[in-house]
N, C-alpha and C positions, 0 to 999 in steps of 0.2 A: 453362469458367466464368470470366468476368471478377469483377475483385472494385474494386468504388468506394466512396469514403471521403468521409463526408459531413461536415464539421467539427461537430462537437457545442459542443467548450467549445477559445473561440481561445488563444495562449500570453499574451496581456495579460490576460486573467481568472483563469489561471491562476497567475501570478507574483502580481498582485494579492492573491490567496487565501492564498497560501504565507506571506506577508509578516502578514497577519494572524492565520492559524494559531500563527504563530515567536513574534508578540509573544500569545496565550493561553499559548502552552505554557512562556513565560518567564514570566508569572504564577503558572501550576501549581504549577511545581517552585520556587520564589521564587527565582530565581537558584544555584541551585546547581548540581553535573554531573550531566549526563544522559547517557547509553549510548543511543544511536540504534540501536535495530536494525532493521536493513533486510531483508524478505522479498525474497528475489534469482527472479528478475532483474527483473521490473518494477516496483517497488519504490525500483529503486537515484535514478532521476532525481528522484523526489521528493524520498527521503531528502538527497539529496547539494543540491537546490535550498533545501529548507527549513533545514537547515544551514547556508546561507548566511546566512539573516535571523532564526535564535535568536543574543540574546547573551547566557544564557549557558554557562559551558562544557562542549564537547560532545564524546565520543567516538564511534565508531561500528562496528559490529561485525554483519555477516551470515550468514542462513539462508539456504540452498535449499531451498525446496519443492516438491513437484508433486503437481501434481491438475487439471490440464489435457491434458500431452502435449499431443498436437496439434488437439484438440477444440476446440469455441466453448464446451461448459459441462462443469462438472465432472464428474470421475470419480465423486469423492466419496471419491475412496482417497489419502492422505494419504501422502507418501513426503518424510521429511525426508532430502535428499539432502548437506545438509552443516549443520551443528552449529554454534555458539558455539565461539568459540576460549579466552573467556572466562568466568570466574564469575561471575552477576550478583548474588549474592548481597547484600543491603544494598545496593545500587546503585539508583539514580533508574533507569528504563528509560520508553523511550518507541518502541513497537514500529508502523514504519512500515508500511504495504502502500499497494499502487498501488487495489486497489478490492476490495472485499468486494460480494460477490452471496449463495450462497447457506448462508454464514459459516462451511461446516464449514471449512475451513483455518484460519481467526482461532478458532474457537472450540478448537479441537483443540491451535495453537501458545498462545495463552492460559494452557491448564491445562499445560503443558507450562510454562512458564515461570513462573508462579505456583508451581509445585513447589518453583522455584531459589532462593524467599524473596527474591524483591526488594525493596527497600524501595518503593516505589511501580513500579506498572508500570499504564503507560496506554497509549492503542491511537489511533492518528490514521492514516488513511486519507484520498487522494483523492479516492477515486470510492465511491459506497455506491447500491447496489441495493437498498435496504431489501424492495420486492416479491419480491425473489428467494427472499428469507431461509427458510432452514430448522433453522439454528441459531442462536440470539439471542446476541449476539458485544453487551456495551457498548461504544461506538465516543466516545472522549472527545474527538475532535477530527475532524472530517468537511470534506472540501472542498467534494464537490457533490454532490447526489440527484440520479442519472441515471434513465430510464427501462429497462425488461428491451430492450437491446439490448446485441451485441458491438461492443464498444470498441477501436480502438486505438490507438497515438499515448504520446510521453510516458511510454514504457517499456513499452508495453502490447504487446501483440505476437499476431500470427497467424503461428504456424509461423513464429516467431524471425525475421519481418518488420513492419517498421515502428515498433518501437521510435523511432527516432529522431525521429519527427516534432514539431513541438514543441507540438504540440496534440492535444486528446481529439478521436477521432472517431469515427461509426459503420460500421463494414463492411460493403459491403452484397453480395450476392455476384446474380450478373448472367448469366444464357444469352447466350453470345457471338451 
């Protein structure tokens, strides 16, 4: 099985996006610190690009999740494979993910975090599947409404390939 990659969203609409997200979420919080946390591993290139273009100040602190393994769609079984090192307690939180589909993850890390009494905690994602949804996750900052296809590029990954491209794209998998 060959696997082709069709560009969905290029890396200039992408940074574009980023840069306007940075300046909402610098409205939000009014200039105050914000605790970036980053749903690892695809996750991290957002969080770490959008970071670049919030001014103001920001820390940053991650989770491992899974509910993929090596699948194109969810398990639907939630395995937090590494924790906060930190207490967010009274703390601005602004919890990144690379794309929400069928939101049991975001809705799951959500009340999980909401437990830890943040002082504000809001949810910005990339990528959003809204059709997929089977858990209604509020998404306070959204990059782009994609259609039900697998993604990758931009941290996104099939079997911990492709990450690195610097664009969204669709996989398309192909009889050699």
């Amino acid at each position: 099985m060959k696997e082709r990659i069709e560009v969905l969203i290029p890396a200039e609409k992408i940074a574009e996006r980023l840069r306007e997200i940075a300046a909402e979420v610098d409205r939000v919080f009014g200039g105050e610190k914000i605790e970036l946390v980053c749903v690892l591993k695809g996750g991290v290139v957002t969080l770490v690009d959008l970071a670049k273009y919030i001014q103001s100040p920001v820390t940053m602190s991650f989770m491992d999740v899974s509910s993929y393994g090596n699948e194109t769609k969810s398990s639907g079984c939630i395995k937090i494979l590494r924790d906060l090192d930190e207490d967010i307690a009274d703390k601005n939180v602004l919890l990144v993910e690379d794309i929400i589909d069928s939101g049991r993850t975001l809705s799951h890390l959500r009340k999980l975090l909401l437990d830890r009494k943040p002082k504000m905690l809001k949810i910005c994602t990339l990528l959003d599947k809204p059709e997929c949804r089977v858990a209604e996750v509020p998404v306070d900052f959204s990059g782009f409404t994609i259609p039900d296809a697998f993604v990758v590029g931009y941290g996104l990954d099939y079997a911990q390939k492709y990450r690195n491209l610097p664009y969204v794209g669709i996989l398309h998998f192909e009889e050699d």
